[in-house]
N, C-alpha and C positions, 0 to 999 in steps of 0.2 A: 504493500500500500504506500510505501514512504518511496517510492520508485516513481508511483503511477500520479503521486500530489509533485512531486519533484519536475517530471516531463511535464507535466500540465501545467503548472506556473512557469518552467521556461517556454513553451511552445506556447501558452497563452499572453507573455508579456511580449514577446517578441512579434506575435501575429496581428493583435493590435498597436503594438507601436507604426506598424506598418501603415494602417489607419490615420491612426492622429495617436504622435507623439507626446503633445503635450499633454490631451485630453489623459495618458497614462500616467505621465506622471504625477499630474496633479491627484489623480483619484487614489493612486497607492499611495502619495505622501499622504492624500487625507486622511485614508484610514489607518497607517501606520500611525500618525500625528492623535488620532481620535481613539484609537486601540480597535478599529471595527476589526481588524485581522490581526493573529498572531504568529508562533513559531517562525517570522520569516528571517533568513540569511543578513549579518549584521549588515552587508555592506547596502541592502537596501535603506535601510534605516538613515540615509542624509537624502532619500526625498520627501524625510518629512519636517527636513530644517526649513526655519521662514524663509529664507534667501530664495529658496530652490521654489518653495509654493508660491511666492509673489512673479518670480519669471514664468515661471509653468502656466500662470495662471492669467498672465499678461498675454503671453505668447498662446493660449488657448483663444481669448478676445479675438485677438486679432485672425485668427486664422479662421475662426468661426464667423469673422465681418467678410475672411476674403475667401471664403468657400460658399457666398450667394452670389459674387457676380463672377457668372461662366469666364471670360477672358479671364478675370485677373486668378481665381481657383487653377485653369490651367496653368499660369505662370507659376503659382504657390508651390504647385504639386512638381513641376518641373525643378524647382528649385531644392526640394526638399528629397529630390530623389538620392541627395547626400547627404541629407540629417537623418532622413529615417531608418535605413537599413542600419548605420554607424548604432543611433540609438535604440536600437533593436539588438541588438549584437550585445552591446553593452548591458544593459539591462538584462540579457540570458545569462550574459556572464555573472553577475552580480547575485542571479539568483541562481546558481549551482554554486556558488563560493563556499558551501560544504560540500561538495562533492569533491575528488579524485583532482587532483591539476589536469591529465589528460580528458578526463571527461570536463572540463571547466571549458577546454579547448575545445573542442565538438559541440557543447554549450555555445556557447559564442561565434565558429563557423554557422551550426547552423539554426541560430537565433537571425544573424545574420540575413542570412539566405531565408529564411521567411519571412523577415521584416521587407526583405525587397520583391519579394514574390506580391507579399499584400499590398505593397505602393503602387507595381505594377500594375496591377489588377486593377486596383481603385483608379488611378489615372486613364487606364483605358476604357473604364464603365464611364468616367468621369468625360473623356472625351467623346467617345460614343452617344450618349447625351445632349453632346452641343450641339447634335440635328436638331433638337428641340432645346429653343431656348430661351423656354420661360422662367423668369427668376423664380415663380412658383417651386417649379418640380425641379430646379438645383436647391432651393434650400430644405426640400421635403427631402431630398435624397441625404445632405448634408447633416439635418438634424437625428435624420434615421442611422448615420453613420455613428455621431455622438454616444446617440441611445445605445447601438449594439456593443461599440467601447467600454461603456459602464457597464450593461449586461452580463457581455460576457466575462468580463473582471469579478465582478461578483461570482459567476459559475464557477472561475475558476477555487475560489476561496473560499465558497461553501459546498459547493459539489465538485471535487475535482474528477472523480473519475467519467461522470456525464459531459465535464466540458472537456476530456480528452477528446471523448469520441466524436464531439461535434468540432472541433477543431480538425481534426483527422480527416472529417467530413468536406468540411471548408477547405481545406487544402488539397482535399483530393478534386473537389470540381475548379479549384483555382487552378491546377493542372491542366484539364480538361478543355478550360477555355483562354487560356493563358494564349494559345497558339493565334487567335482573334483579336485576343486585347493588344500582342504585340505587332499583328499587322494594324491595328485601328493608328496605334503608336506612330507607327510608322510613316501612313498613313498622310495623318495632322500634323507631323513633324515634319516631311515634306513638304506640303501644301503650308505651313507658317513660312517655312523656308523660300519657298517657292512666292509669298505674297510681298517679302524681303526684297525680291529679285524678279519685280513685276515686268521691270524694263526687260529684260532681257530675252531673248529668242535668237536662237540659234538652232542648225539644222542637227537631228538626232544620227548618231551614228550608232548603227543596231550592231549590238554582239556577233560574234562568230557564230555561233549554235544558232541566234534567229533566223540569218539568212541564210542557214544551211538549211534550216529545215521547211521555211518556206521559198524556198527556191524553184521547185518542186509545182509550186501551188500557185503564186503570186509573180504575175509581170513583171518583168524589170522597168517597163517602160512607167514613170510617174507613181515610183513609189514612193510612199511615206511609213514614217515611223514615229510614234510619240508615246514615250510612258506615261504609264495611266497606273491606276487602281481597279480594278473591278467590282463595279458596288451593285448588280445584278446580271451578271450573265451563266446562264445556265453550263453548270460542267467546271464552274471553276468556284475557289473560296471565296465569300465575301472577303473584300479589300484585298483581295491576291493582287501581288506587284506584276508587271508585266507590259507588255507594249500593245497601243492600237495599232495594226499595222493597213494599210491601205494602197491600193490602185485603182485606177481607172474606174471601174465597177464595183468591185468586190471587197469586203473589209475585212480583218480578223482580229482575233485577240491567242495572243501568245506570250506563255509564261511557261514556268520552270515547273515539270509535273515531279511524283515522286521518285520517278525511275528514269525520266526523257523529257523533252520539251512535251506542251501542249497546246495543241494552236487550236481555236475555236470556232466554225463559219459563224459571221457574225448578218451574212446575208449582202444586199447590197448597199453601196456606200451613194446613195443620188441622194442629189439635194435634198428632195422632198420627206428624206426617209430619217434627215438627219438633224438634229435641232441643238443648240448650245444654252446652256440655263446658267447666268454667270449666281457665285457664291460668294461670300464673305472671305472663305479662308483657301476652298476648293469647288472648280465651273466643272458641270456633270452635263457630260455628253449622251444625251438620249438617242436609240438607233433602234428602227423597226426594219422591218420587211413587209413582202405583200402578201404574206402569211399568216399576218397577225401579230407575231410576237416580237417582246420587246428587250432592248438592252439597254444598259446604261454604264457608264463609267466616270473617274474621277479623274480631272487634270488640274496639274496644278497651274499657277496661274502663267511661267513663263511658256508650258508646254501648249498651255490653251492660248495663247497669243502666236505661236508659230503654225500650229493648226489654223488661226485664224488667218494670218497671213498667206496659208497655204488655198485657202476655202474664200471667206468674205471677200477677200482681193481677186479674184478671180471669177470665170465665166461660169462656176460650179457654185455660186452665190448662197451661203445656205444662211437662213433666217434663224436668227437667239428664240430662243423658245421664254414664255411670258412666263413668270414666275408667279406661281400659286400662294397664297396669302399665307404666312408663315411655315414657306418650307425653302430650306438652306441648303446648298449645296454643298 
């Protein structure tokens, strides 16, 4: 039992630090400060000095001011992607300080390593999100985050072998989807980058494996190429990275598969089939056929400016599509 309360308080300070750092600290200094918990590891006992709860506590304020408006919560969380795991790490360490020196060390890697898994995570729910962005439902998600911090802190210290298992749980679907939140990542980190570097357009030069494998398939004559994201085209992951590639007629999407490239028909590329919907951070390129069905994809803002110069400036004129009353590209 003294094993399974032991893992639970490192894997539960560590998983919510990931969360909101401060939010931990203060709650453990307050109840170490208040006696609501006991038995714990001396070295945790200086977050219940004043020093530490007026910072904790200050630094809770604010991050709880800058986790309701979408832009600046992203900038927070970007920022903090090197306070939090540091102070996750530390704090597991802290709380095995009766334990073994070698386990104190594996404490701390992988306290570590779950405080950045949960930042991770949070950031890319967090980013994910910003299609919708009403301050409403960032600060309902923000104060939900709060609450589950405190929750779960309490399971840990009243029920620890229940909040192992839900721990255990939460990191196994944080696994699960981790692979999503890091292309979401990815993503909005390009497209920020990309809105840095609006001026710019320059003509794409496609990798070796693109053109070899659509060589095959795709004219040489008035080809283009533009990396994208894939934000629904059937056959491939949401926000998978990857190129539009284009001629004359014909379009495709091609990325990198498990085992070999994979290129997508994407139908044909006429003007009428193809519409540009500009965004705040990233312009989505809508694409049908006379089939019916639909695609769409993400550019950021230098590659959708070269596309534009490639398309609007020319005799293949294609029309910006009207953007629908709260929906962001």
């Amino acid at each position: 039992m003294v094993a399974i309360v032991s893992l639970s308080r490192i894997l539960g300070l560590s998983f919510v630090s990931g969360i909101n750092l401060y939010a931990t600290i203060l709650a453990v200094g307050l109840a170490i400060r208040y006696n609501w918990v006991a038995d714990l590891p001396p070295e945790l006992q200086i977050l219940a000095h004043p020093a530490v709860l007026v910072v904790a506590g200050a630094m809770y304020v604010i991050e709880f001011l800058a986790d309701k408006v979408p832009i600046v919560s992203t900038l927070w969380d970007a920022l903090h992607t090197f306070i939090r795991p540091v102070g996750g790490a530390l704090l597991a360490l802290a709380g095995a300080s009766n334990l073994d020196p070698a386990l104190q060390i594996v404490a701390f890697m992988v306290g570590g390593s779950v405080a950045l898994g949960t930042h991770s995570t949070k950031m890319g729910a967090r980013l994910l999100a910003h299609k919708y962005p009403e301050p409403i439902a960032h600060s309902t998600v923000s104060v939900m985050e709060d609450i589950g911090v405190v929750g779960l802190l309490t399971l840990i210290y009243t029920h620890p072998l229940s909040a192992l298992v839900l721990i255990l749980c939460l990191i196994a679907c944080m696994i699960w989807l981790s692979p999503l939140l890091f292309r979401t990542i990815a993503c909005l980190l390009n497209g920020v980058i990309g809105r840095l570097l609006f001026w710019r357009s320059t003509p794409t030069r496609p990798p070796i494996w693109l053109t070899a494998r659509l060589s095959p398939m795709v004219g040489p004559d008035d080809r283009h190429f533009y990396p994208c994201f894939a934000r629904s085209i059937k056959g491939a992951p949401r926000l998978k990275r990857g190129y539009y590639c284009v001629d004359r007629d014909q379009a495709f999407f091609a990325c990198h598969g498990l085992f070999k490239p994979k290129v997508i028909p994407l139908g044909s590329s006429t003007p009428e089939e193809v519409h540009l919907r500009r965004g705040l951070i990233l312009d989505l390129l809508l694409l049908g056929n006379p089939a019916g069905s639909h695609h769409s994809l993400y550019f950021s803002r230098p590659h959708s400016r070269t596309w534009c110069l490639n398309n609007l400036r020319s005799d293949r004129g294609v029309a910006e599509a009207p953007r629908s009353a709260g929906q962001e590209g």
